[in-house]
C-alpha positions in Angstrom: -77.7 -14.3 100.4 -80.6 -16.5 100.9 -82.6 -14.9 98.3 -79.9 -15.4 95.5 -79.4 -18.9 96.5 -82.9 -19.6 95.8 -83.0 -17.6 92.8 -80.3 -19.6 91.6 -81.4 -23.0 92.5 -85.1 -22.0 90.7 -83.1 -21.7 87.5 -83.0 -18.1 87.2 -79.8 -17.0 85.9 -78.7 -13.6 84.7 -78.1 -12.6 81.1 -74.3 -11.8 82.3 -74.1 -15.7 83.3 -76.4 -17.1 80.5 -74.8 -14.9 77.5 -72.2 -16.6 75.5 -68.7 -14.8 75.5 -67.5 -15.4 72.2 -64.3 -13.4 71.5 -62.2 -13.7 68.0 -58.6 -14.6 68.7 -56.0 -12.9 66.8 -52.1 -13.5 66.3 -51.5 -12.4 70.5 -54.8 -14.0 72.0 -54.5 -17.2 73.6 -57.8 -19.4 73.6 -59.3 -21.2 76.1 -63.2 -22.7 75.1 -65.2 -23.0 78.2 -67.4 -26.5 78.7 -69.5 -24.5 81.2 -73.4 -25.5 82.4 -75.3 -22.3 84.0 -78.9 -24.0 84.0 -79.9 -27.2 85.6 -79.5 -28.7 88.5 -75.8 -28.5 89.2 -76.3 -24.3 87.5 -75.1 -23.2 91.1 -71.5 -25.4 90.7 -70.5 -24.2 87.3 -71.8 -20.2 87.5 -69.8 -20.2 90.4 -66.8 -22.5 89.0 -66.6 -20.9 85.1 -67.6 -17.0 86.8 -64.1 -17.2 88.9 -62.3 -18.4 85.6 -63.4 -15.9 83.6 -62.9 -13.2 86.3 -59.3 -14.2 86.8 -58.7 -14.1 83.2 -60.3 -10.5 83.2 -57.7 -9.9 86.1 -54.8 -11.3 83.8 -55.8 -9.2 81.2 -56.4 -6.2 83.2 -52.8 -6.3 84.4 -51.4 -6.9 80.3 -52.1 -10.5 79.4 -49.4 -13.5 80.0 -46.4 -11.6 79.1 -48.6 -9.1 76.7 -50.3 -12.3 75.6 -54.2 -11.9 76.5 -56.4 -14.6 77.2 -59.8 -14.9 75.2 -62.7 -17.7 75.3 -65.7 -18.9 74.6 -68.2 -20.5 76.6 -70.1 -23.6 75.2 -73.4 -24.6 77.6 -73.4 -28.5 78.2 -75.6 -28.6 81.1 -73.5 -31.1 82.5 -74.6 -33.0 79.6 -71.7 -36.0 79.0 -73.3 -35.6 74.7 -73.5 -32.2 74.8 -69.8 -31.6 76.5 -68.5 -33.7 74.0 -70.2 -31.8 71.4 -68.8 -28.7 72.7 -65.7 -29.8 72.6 -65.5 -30.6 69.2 -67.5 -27.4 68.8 -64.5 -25.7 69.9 -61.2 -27.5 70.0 -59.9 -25.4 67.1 -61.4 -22.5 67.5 -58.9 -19.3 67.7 -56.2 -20.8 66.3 -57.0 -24.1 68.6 -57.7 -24.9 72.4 -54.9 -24.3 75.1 -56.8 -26.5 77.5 -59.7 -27.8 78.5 -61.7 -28.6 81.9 -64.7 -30.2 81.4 -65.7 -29.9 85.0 -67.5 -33.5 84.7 -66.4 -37.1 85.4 -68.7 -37.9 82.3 -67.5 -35.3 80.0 -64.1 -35.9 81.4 -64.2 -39.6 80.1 -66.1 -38.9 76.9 -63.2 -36.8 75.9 -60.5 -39.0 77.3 -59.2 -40.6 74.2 -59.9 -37.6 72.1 -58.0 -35.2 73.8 -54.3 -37.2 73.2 -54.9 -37.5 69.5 -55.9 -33.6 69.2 -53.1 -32.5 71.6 -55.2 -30.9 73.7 -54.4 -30.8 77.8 -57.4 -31.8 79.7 -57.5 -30.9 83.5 -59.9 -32.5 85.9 -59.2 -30.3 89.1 -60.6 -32.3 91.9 -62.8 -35.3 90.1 -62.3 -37.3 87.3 -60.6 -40.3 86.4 -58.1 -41.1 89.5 -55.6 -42.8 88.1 -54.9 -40.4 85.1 -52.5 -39.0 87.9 -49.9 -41.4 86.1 -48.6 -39.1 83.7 -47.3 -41.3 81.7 -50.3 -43.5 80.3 -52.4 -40.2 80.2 -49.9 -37.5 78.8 -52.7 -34.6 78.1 -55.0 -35.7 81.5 -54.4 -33.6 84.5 -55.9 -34.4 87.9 -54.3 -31.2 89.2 -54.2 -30.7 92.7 -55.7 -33.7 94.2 -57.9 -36.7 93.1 -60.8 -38.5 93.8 -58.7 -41.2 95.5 -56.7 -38.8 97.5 -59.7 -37.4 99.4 -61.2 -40.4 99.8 -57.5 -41.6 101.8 -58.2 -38.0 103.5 -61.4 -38.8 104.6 -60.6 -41.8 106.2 -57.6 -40.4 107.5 -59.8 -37.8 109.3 -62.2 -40.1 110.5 -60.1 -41.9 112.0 -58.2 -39.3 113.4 -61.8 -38.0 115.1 -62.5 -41.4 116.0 -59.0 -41.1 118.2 -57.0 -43.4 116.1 -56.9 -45.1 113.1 -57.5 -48.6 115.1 -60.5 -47.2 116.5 -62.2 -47.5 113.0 -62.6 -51.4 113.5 -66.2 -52.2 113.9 -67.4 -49.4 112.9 -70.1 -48.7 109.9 -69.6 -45.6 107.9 -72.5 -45.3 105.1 -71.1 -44.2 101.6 -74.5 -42.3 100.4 -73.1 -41.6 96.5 -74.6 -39.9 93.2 -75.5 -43.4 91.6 -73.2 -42.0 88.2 -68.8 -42.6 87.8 -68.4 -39.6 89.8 -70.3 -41.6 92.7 -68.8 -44.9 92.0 -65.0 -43.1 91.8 -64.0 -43.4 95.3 -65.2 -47.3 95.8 -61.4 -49.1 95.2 -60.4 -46.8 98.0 -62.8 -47.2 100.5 -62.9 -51.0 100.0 -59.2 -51.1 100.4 -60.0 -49.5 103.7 -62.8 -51.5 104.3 -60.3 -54.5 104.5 -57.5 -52.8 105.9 -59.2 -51.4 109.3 -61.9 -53.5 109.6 -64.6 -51.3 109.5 -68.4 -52.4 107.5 -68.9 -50.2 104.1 -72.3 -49.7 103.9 -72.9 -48.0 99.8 -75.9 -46.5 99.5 -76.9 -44.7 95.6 -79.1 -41.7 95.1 -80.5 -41.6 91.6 -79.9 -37.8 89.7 -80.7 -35.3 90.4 -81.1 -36.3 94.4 -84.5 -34.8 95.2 -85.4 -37.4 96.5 -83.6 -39.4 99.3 -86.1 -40.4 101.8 -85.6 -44.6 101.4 -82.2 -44.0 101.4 -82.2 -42.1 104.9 -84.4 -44.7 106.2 -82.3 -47.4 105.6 -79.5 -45.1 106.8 -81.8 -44.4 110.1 -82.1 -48.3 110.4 -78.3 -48.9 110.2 -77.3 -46.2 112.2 -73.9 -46.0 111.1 -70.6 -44.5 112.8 -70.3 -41.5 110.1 -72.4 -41.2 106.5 -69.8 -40.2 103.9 -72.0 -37.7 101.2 -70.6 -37.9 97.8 -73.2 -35.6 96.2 -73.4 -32.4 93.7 -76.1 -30.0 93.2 -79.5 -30.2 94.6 -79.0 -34.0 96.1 -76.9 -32.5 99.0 -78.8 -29.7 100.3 -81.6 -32.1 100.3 -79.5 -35.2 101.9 -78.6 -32.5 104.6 -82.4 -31.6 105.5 -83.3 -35.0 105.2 -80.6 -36.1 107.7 -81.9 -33.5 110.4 -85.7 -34.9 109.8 -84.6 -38.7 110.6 -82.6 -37.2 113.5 -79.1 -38.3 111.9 -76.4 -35.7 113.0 -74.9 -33.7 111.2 -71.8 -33.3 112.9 -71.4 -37.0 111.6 -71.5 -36.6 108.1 -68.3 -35.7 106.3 -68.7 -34.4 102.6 -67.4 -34.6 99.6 -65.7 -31.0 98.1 -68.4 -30.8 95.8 -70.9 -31.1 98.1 -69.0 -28.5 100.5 -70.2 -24.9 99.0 -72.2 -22.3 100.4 -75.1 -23.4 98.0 -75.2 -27.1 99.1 -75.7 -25.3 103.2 -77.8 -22.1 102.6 -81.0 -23.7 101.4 -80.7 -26.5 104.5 -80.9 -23.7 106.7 -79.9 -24.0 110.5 -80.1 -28.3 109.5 -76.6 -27.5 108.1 -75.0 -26.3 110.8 -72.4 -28.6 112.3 -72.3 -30.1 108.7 -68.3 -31.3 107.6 -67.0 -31.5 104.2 -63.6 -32.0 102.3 -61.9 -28.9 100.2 -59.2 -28.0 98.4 -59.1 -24.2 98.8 -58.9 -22.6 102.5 -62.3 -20.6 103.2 -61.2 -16.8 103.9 -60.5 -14.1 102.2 -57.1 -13.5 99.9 -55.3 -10.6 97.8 -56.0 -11.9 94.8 -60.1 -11.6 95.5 -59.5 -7.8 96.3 -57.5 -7.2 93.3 -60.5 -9.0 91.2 -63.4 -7.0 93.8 -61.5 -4.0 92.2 -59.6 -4.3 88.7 -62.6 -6.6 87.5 -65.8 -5.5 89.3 -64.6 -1.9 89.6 -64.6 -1.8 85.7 -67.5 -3.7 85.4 -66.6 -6.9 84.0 -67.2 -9.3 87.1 -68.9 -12.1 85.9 -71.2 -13.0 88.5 -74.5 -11.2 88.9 -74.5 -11.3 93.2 -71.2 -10.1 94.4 -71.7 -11.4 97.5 -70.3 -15.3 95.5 -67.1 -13.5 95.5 -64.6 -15.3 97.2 -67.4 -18.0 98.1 -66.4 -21.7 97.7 -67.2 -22.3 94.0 -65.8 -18.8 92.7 -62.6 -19.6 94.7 -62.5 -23.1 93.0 -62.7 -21.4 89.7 -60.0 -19.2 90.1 -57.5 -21.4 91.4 -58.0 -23.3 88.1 -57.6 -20.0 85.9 -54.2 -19.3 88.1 -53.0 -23.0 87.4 -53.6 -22.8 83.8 -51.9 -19.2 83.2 -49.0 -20.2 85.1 -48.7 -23.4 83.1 -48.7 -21.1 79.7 -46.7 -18.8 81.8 -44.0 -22.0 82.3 -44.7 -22.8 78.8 -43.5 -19.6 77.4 -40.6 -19.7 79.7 -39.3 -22.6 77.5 -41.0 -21.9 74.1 -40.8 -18.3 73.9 -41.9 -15.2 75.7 -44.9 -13.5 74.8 -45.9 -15.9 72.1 -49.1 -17.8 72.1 -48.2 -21.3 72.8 -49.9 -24.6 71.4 -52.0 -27.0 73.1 -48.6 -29.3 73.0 -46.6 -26.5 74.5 -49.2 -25.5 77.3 -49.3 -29.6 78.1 -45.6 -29.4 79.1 -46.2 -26.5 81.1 -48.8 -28.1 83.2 -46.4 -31.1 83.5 -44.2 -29.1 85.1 -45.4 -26.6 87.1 -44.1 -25.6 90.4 -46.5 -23.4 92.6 -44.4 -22.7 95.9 -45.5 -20.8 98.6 -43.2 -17.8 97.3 -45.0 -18.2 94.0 -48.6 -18.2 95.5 -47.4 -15.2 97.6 -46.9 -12.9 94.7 -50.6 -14.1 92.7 -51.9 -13.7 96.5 -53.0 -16.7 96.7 -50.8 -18.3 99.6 -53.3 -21.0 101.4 -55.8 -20.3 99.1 -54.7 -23.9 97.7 -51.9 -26.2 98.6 -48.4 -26.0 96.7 -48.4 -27.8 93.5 -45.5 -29.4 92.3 -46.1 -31.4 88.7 -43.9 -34.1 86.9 -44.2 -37.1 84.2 -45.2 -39.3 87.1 -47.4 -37.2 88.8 -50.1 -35.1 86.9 -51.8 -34.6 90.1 -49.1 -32.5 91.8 -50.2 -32.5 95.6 -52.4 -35.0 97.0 -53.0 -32.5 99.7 -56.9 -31.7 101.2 -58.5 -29.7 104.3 -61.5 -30.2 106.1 -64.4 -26.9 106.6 -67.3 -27.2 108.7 -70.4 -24.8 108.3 -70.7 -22.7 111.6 -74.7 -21.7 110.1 -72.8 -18.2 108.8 -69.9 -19.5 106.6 -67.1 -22.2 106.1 -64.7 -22.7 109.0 -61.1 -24.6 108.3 -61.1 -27.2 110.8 -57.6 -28.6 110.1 -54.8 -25.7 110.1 -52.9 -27.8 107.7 -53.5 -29.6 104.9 -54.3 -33.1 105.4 -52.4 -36.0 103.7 -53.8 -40.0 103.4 -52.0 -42.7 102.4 -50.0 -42.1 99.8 -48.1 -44.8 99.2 -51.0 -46.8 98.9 -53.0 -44.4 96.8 -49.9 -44.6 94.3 -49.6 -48.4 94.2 -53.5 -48.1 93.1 -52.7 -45.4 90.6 -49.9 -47.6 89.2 -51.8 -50.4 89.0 -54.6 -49.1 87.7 -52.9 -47.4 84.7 -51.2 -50.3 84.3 -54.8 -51.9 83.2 -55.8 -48.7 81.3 -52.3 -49.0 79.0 -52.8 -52.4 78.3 -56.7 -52.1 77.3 -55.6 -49.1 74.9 -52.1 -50.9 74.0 -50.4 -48.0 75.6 -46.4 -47.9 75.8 -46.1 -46.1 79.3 -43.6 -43.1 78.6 -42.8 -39.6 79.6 -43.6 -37.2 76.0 -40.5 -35.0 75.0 -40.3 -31.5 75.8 
């Protein structure tokens, strides 16, 4: 495991990962294009992230498509590039008879694209990052921020501190350090925390790493000097593996540092070694092991078509983050066709309306055998978002442990008056006549 993890980090990827899938849709195909980055120094989110797409759509096919409708795609290398992703966007946005959906798996990419997406009438998901208040369906019709948001965790992060700090009152006079990627992924969570900030009386101490993170050792000085309460890491790629080994050299402890969800995967722990144990982070999926990874171990990998080189990333963080965005965007086509026709190939418009309204109970999970996996997701014109709902994992020096049975809620009241608000701005900037699309 430790040997892949540094292969992977060094750069070295395989020619299953690097190779560009290009397949030609035809009249019963429906196409997806793939923004993916396998080199650089975030290579170990997206292999991970795009492998567990394109192994669930391998699974999808494997069992006859989307009601006979198969799934194809092509994968477009951005490096988690914002110019490049937007190149590969328009690269690909009408390709096989025109995009179904896109997921550009970066803030930066995310908002290059923003605007383009609505006049193309193309649905964009940003599972887990992104812009926050694109939750508000109704100024950003084709934006998804499916699952939960930026904003969300951040009111679940607090939430948990507080709850470890044995009450939400207990946070008063307290310093938690906010040790960010210095990009709008970083800067993302600040309305939040300030809002706490005020609200429980605690000091915000914001502290920026410059990309890619390798090097962090003012920042953990300064944090050695504060000595805060908790340091909240809002990293990705090599800066938290690096913030995590830097924290055990200044003697910070782990056990006090709570993660973001991109900074919460087995390759942000395995290189820091035994500094990691202890280590906390936020997640969206529950860490175990599911039906719907056996079925892939054995209709996909059986045949030969896994995507990832090591199978031992199966079911790991990133791979399972991957494929609970493939099952959310079948089973929006899937809702699509439900209302536009079965077994027909359905439009980018069409596919937006089925993420709009989507519905993932626990029944529904329990037949794609994924129940816990992820939260339920429940979509509307309001709500794009469709949960709100997070978990905390800690890293036990083996694997991820779920530290909170159930999934953990902030304030959502106040999250939404943000949202609102927010929007409100966004519409007004664009001259934007809030309003639900028909469907």
């Amino acid at each position: 495991m430790k040997r892949h993890i540094t292969r992977l980090l060094a750069g070295t990827v395989v020619a299953a990962a690097t190779a560009i899938t290009s397949i030609t849709a035809s009249a019963q195909e429906q196409f997806v294009p793939l923004l993916s980055y396998r080199v650089g120094p975030y290579a170990s989110g997206g292999s991970g992230i795009f492998g567990g797409v394109i192994d669930y759509f391998n699974l999808v096919n494997a069992q006859g498509g989307i009601n006979g409708v198969k799934i194809t795609w092509e994968e477009c290398e951005t490096e988690y590039n914002a110019a490049r992703g937007v190149e590969c966007y328009e690269r690909l946005k009408k390709k096989g008879g025109g995009a179904t959906v896109v997921e550009p798996l970066s803030t930066g990419i995310a908002y290059g694209i923003l605007d383009r997406v609505a006049v193309d009438k193309v649905p964009m998901t940003t599972m887990g990052y992104g812009r926050s208040d694109a939750a508000n369906g109704k100024v950003f019709p084709y934006v998804f921020p499916l699952i939960t948001n930026y904003w969300n965790q951040a009111a679940g992060m607090i939430k948990y501190l507080g709850e470890q700090a044995g009450g939400m009152d207990k946070l008063k006079g307290k310093k938690i350090v906010h040790l960010y990627h210095d990009s709008a992924y970083g800067k993302e969570p600040f309305p939040v925390f300030e809002a706490y900030e005020k609200q429980l009386g605690f000091q915000l101490i914001k502290i920026p790493v410059a990309h890619p993170g390798n090097e962090q050792n003012s920042q953990w000085l300064q944090i050695r000097r504060e000595n805060p309460d908790y340091v909240i890491l809002w990293g990705w790629g090599v800066m938290n593996a690096v913030a995590i080994k830097t924290a055990a050299r200044v003697g910070y402890p782990r056990e006090k540092m709570l993660g973001v969800w991109w900074a919460g995967s087995e390759e942000d722990v395995i290189p820091a070694g035994d500094a990691a144990k202890g280590y906390s982070t936020m997640t969206f999926n529950t860490p175990g092991n599911y039906p719907v990874l056996d079925e892939i171990r054995k209709k996909v990998y059986g045949a030969g078509k896994g995507n990832l080189a090591d199978r031992d990333r199966i079911g790991s963080v990133y791979h399972m983050r991957g494929i609970t965005a493939a099952i959310l965007w079948t089973e929006a086509i899937r809702k699509a066709q439900d209302k536009y026709g079965k077994g027909k190939v359905m439009t980018g418009e069409q596919v937006r309306w089925g993420l709009e309204n989507l519905n993932l109970d626990d029944k529904r999970l329990r037949e794609l055998g994924a129940l816990g996996m992820l939260p339920p997701v429940k979509t509307s014109c309001e709500d794009h978002e469709g949960s709100g709902a997070v978990k905390v994992q800690t890293w036990d020096g083996k694997a991820w442990k779920a530290v909170t049975p159930n999934w953990v809620i902030g304030d959502r009241a106040m999250i939404r008056r943000m949202v609102e608000e927010s929007s409100a701005k966004y519409a007004a900037e664009k001259k934007i006549t809030p309003a639900c699309l028909p469907g």
